[in-house]
C-alpha positions as CSV (number, residue, x, y, z in Angstrom):
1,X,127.7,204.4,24.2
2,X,129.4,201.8,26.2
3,X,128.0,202.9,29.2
4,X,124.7,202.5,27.5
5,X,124.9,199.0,26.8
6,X,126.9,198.1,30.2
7,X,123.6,199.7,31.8
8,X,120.7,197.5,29.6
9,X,123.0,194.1,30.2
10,X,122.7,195.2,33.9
11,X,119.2,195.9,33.7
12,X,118.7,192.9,31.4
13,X,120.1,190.5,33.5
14,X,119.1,192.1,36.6
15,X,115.6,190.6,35.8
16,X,114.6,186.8,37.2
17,X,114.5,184.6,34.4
18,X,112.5,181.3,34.5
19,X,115.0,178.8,33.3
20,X,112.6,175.6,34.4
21,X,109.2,177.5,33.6
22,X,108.1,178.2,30.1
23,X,106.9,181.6,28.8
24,X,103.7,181.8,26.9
25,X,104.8,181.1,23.3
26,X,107.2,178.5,24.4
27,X,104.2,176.9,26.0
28,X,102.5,177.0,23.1
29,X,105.0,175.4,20.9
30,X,105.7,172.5,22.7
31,X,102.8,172.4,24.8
32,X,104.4,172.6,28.5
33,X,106.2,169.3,28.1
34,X,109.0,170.4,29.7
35,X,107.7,172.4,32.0
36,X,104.8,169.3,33.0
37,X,108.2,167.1,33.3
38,X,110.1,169.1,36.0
39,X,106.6,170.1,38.3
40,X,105.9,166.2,38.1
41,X,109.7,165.4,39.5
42,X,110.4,168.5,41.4
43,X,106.7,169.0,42.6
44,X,105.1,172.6,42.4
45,X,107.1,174.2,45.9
46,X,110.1,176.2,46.1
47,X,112.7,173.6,44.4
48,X,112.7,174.9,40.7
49,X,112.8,178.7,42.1
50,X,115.6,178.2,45.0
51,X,117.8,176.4,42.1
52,X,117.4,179.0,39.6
53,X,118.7,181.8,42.5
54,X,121.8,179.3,43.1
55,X,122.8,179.5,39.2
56,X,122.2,183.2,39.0
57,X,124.5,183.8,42.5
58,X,127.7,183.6,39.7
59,X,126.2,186.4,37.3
60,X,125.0,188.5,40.2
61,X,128.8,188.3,41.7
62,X,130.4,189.3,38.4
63,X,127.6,192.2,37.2
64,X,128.4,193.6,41.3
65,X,131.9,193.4,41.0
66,X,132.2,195.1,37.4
67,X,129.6,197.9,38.9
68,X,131.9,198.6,41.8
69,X,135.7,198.9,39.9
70,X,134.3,200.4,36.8
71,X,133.5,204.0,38.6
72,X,136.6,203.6,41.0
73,X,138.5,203.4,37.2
74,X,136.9,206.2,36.0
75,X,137.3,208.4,39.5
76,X,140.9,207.2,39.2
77,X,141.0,208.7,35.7
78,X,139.5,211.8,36.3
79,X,141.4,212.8,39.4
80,X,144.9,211.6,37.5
81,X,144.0,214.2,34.5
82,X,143.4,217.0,37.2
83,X,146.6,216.5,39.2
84,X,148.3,216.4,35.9
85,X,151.2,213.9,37.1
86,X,153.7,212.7,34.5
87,X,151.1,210.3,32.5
88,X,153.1,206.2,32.2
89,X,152.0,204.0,29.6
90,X,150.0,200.6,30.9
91,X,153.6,198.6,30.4
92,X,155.2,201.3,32.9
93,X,152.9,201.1,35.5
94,X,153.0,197.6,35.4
95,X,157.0,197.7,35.6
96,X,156.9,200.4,38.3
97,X,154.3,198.2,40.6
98,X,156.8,196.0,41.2
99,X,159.5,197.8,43.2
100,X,156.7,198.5,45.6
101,X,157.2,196.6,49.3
102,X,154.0,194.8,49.3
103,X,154.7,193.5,45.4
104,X,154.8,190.0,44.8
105,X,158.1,190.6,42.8
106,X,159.5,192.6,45.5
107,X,158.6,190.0,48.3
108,X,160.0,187.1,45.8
109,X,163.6,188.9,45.9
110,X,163.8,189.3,49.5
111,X,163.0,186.0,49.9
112,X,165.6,184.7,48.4
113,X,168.1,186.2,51.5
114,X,166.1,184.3,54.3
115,X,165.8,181.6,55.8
116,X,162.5,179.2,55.1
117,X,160.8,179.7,58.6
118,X,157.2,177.8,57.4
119,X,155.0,178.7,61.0
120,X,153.0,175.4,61.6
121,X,149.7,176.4,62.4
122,X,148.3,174.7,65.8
123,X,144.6,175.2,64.1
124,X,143.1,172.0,62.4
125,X,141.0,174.6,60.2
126,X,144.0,176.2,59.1
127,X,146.0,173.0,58.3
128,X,143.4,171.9,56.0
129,X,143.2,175.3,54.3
130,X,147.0,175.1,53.5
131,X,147.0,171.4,52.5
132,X,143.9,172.7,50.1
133,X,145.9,175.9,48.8
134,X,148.6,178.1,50.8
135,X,148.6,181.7,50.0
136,X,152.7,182.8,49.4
137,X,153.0,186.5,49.2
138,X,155.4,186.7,46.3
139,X,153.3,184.7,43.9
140,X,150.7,185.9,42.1
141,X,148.6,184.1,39.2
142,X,148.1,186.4,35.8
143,X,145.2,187.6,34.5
144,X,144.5,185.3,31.7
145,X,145.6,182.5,34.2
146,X,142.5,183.8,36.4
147,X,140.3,184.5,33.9
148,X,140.5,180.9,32.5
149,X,140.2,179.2,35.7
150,X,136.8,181.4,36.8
151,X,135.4,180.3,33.1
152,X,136.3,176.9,33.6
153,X,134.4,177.0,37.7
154,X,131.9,178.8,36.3
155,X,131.4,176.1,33.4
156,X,131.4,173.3,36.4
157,X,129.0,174.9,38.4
158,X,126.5,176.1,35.8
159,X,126.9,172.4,34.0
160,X,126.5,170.7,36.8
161,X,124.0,172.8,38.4
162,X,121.4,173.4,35.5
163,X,122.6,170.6,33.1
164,X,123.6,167.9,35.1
165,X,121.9,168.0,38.6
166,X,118.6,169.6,37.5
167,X,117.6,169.2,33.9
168,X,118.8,165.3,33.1
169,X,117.4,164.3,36.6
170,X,113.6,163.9,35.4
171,X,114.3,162.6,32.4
172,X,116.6,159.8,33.7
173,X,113.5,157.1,33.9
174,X,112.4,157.5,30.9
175,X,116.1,156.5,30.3
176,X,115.8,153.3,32.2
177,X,112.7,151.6,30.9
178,X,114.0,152.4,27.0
179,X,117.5,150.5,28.8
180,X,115.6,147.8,29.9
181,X,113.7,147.0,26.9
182,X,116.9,147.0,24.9
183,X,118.7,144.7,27.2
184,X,115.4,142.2,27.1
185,X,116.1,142.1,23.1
186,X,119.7,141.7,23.5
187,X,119.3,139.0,26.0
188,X,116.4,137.3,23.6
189,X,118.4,137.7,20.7
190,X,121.5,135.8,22.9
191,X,119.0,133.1,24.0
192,X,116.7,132.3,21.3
193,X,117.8,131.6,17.8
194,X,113.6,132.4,16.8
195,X,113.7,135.4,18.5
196,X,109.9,137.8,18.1
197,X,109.9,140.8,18.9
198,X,106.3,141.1,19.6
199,X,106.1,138.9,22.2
200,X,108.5,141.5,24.7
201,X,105.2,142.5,26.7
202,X,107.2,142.4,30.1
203,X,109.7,144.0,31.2
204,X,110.6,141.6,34.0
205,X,114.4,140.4,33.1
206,X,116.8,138.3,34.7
207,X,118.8,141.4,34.1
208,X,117.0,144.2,36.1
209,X,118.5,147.4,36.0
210,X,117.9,149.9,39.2
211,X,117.4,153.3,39.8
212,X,119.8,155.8,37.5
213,X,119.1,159.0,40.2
214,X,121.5,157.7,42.7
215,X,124.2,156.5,40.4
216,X,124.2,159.2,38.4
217,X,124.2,162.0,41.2
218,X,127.6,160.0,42.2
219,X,129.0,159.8,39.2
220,X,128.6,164.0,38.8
221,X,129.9,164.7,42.4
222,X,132.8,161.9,41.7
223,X,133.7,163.6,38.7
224,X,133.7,167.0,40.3
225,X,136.3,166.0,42.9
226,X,138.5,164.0,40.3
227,X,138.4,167.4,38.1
228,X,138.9,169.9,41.1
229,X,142.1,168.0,43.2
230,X,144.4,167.2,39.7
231,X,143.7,170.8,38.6
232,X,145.0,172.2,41.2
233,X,148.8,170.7,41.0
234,X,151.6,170.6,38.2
235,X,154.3,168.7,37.6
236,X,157.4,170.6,36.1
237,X,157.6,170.4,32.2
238,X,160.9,169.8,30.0
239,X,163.4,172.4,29.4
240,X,162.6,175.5,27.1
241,X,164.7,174.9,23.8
242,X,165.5,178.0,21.8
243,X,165.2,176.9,18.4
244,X,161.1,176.0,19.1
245,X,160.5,179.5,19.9
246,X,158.1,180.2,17.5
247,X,156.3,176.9,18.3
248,X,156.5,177.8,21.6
249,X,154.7,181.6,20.8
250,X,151.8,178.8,18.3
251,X,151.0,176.5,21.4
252,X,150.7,179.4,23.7
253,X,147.5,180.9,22.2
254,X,146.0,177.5,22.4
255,X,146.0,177.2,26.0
256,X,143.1,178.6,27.5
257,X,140.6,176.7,25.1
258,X,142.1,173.6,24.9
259,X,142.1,173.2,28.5
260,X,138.6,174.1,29.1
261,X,138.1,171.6,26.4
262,X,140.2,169.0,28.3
263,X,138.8,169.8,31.5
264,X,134.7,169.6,30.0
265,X,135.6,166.2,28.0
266,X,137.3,164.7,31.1
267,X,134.0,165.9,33.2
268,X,131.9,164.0,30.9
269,X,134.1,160.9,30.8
270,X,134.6,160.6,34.2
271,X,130.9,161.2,35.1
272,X,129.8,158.5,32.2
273,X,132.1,155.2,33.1
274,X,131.6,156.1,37.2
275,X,127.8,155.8,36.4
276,X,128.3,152.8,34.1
277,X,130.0,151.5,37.7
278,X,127.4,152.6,40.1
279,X,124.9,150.8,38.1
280,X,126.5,147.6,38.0
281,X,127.3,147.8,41.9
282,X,124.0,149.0,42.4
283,X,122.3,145.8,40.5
284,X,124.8,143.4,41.9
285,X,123.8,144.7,45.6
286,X,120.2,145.3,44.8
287,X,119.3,142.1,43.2
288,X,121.9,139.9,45.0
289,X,123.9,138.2,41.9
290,X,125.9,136.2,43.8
291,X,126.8,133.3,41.5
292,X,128.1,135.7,38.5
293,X,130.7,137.6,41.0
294,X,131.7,134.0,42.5
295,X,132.5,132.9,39.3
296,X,134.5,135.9,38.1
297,X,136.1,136.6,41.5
298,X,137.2,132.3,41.4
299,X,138.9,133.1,37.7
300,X,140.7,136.5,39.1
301,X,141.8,135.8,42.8
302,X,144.1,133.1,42.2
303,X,146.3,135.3,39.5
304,X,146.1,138.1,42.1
305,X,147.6,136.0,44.9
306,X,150.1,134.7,42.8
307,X,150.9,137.7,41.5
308,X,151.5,139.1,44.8
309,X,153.0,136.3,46.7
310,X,155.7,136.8,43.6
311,X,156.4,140.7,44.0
312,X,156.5,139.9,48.1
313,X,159.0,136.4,47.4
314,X,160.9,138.9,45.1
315,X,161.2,141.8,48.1
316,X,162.1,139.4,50.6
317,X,164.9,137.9,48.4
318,X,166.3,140.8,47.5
319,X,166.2,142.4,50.6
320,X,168.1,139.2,52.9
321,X,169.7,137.7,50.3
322,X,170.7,139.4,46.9
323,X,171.9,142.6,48.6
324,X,174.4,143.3,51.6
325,X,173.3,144.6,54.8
326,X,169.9,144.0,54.4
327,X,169.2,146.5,51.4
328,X,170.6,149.6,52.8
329,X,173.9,149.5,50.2
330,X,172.8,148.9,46.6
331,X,176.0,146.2,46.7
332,X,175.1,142.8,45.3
333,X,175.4,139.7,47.8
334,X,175.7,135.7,46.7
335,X,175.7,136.5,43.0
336,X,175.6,133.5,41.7
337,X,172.7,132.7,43.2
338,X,170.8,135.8,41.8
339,X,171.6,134.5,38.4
340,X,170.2,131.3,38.8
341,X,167.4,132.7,39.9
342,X,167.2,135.3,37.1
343,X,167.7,132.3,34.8
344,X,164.6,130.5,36.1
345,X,162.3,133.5,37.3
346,X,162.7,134.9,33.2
347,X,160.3,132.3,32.4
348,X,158.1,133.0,34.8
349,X,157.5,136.9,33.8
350,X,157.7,136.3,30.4
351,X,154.0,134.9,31.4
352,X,152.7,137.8,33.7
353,X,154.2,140.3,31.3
354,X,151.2,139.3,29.1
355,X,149.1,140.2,32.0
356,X,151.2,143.1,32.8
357,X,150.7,144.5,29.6
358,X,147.3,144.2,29.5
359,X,147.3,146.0,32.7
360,X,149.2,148.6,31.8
361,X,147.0,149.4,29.2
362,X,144.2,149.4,31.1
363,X,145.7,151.6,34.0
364,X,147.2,154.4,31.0
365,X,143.6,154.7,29.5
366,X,141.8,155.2,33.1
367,X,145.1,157.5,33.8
368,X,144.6,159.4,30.8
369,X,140.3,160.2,31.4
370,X,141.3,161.2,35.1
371,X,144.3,163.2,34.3
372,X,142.9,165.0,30.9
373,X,142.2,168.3,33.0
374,X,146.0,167.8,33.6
375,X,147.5,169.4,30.3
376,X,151.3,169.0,31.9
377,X,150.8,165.5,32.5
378,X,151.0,164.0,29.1
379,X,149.2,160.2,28.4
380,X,151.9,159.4,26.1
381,X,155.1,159.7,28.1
382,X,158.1,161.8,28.5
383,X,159.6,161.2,25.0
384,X,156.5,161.7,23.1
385,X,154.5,164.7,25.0
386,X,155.4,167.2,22.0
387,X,153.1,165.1,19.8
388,X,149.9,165.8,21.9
389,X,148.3,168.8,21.2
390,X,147.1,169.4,25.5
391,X,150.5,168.8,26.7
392,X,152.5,171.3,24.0
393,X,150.0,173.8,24.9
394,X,151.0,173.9,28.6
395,X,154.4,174.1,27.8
396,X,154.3,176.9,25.6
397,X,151.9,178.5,27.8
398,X,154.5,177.9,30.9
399,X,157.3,178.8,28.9
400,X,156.3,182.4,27.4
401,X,154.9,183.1,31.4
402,X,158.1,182.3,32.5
403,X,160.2,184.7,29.9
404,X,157.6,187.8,30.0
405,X,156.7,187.1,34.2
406,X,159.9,186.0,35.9
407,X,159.9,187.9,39.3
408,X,163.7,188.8,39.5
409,X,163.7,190.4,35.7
410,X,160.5,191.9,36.5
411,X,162.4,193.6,39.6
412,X,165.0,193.9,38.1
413,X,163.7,196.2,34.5
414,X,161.7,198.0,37.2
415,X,165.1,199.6,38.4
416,X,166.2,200.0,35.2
417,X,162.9,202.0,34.0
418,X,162.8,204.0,37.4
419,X,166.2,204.9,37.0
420,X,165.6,206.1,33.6
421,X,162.6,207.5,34.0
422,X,163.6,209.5,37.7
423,X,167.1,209.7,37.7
424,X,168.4,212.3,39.8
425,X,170.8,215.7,38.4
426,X,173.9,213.8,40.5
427,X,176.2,211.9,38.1
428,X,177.7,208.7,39.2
């Protein structure tokens, strides 16, 4: 029966499917709007076909992969029931596997006798291939690890491919002249007291906005690259306690969805405020406002410099004057004239801690929309990372790996099971 199905879901997706071209009925129910909207962007050639192959690339990969090490299994379990060997449970064989030479278990343990030789390759290719990702032979990821990261690319790409970068395209005018009309409102609402609304016949404004295509393809490659380089790199987490076990075994199950969750929402965040950027860069280059960055830039630049002459003025002091031996001892030097100028400089950042604060809570909410995807690094600290949901889930998730996965007492029960399982008639 399973076999059935596995062959129609083949079969079934085997077909071409018209994502982008309506089928008769469809057509009838909403007249070929959508289809009329993407031949009028795309045009009538080969676009709309060559991106429906590129999405279905992914399903092709998985449906040829499953139809390859499905019949291997079951030639595997067909020649094992005719040699009749001593039949292992799943656990066993898992346990077994790693006393072999090649296992990433056994390769971890000898490891740990050498000496770290790391060969620096001469190759620029292969420099940049480590710095992406360096393949270690006695590491290997789990299978839930894997299966949750190929969901979450497989999300990306099919989001950004079919969502983002073909289907919102077209539509993304539309989006602008509605824009426009509602920022000639607000602007003749700001203006005029005696606003009408009927007399909005043009939609010239002092406040064009451009193009959306190009800022919004950057905003979906930008939020590509900020999702795929944090991803990819974990900080270490706080130290298991025993009495949170059981919370421990509750945040684990959560893992898997809430990052896909994390890593989507930060996907859409990112993409939305980068746009919101580009479009303002793109009006201020575009239609050359030069006065309205003058002005902001003439409020900004002079806190800035002070600001930084300050942290420089403070460097330099400290450096030649407050320490001994020009900074390389941490051994104050002329303390009482530190202290007086603690005494006065308190006043000072008592002022650009107001500013400091601001910025600080600036900086943690962009932090926290880049680093979402980032489930070990918390938004809310060290102290308080138990109290987000994301960050509890990791741990849990890195703790219970770490208890049922460690290499060494993977090695080491795989002696023990062999032992018990082929021990030899000579007592010891």
């Amino acid at each position: 029966m399973h076999g059935l199905i596995f062959s129609i879901t083949i079969a079934f997706n085997g077909v071409c499917h018209n994502d982008y071209y309506s089928t008769n009925d469809n057509y009838n129910k909403t007249h070929g709007s959508g289809t009329i909207t993407y031949l009028t962007y795309y045009g009538t050639g080969s676009k709309l076909i060559f991106f429906q192959l590129l999405s279905d690339i992914p399903c092709c990969l998985f449906f040829s992969y499953i139809s390859i090490e499905l019949p291997i299994l079951f030639f595997k379990r067909i020649r094992s029931r005719k040699l009749r060997v001593k039949q292992l449970t799943r656990e066993q064989k898992h346990l077994l596997h790693s006393l072999l030479p090649d296992s990433a278990e056994s390769q971890y343990v000898k490891n740990l006798f050498r000496l770290t030789n790391i060969n620096i390759s001469i190759n620029r290719l292969a420099r940049l291939s480590q710095s992406i990702y360096t393949w270690r032979n006695d590491f290997r990821f789990s299978s839930r690890v894997l299966c949750i990261y190929a969901s979450i690319f497989c999300l990306l790409f099919f989001l950004t491919l079919q969502v983002s970068c073909v289907q919102i395209p077209p539509f993304l005018g539309a989006l602008r002249i509605k824009l426009q009309q509602f920022i000639n409102l607000l602007i003749i609402f700001i203006i005029q007291s005696d606003y009408n609304l009927q007399e909005i016949e043009d939609s010239s404004s002092d406040f064009p906005i451009p193009d959306l295509v190009r800022p919004y393809l950057i905003a979906i490659f930008t939020a590509l690259i900020v999702i795929f380089i944090p991803i990819t790199c974990f900080i270490k987490i706080s130290r298991r306690v025993s009495s949170r076990n059981i919370d421990y075994a509750y945040e684990n199950i959560h893992f898997g969805g809430y990052l896909i969750s994390y890593v989507l929402w930060c996907y859409i965040l990112v993409a939305f405020f980068v746009m919101i950027i580009g479009v303002m860069i793109d009006i201020i280059i575009t239609y050359g406002m030069v006065r309205f960055i003058e002005a902001i830039l003439k409020k900004i630049i002079p806190l800035l410099l002070f600001a930084i002459f300050q942290i420089y003025m403070n460097k330099i002091l400290a450096q030649y004057i407050f320490l001994q031996q020009g900074g390389d001892i941490l051994s104050i030097n002329h303390r009482s004239i530190m202290m007086i100028f603690l005494y006065f400089n308190f006043f000072l950042d008592a002022f650009l801690g107001l500013i400091s604060s601001i910025i600080r809570v600036l900086t943690n909410m962009i932090g926290g929309i880049i680093y979402m995807c980032r489930l070990d690094c918390s938004s809310m600290g060290r102290k308080l990372e138990t109290l987000e949901a994301g960050s509890s889930a990791y741990c849990g998730f890195i703790h219970m790996e770490c208890a049922h996965r460690h290499p060494i007492l993977l090695y080491f029960t795989s002696i023990l099971l062999h032992e018990h399982l082929y021990r030899t008639s000579t007592t010891r």
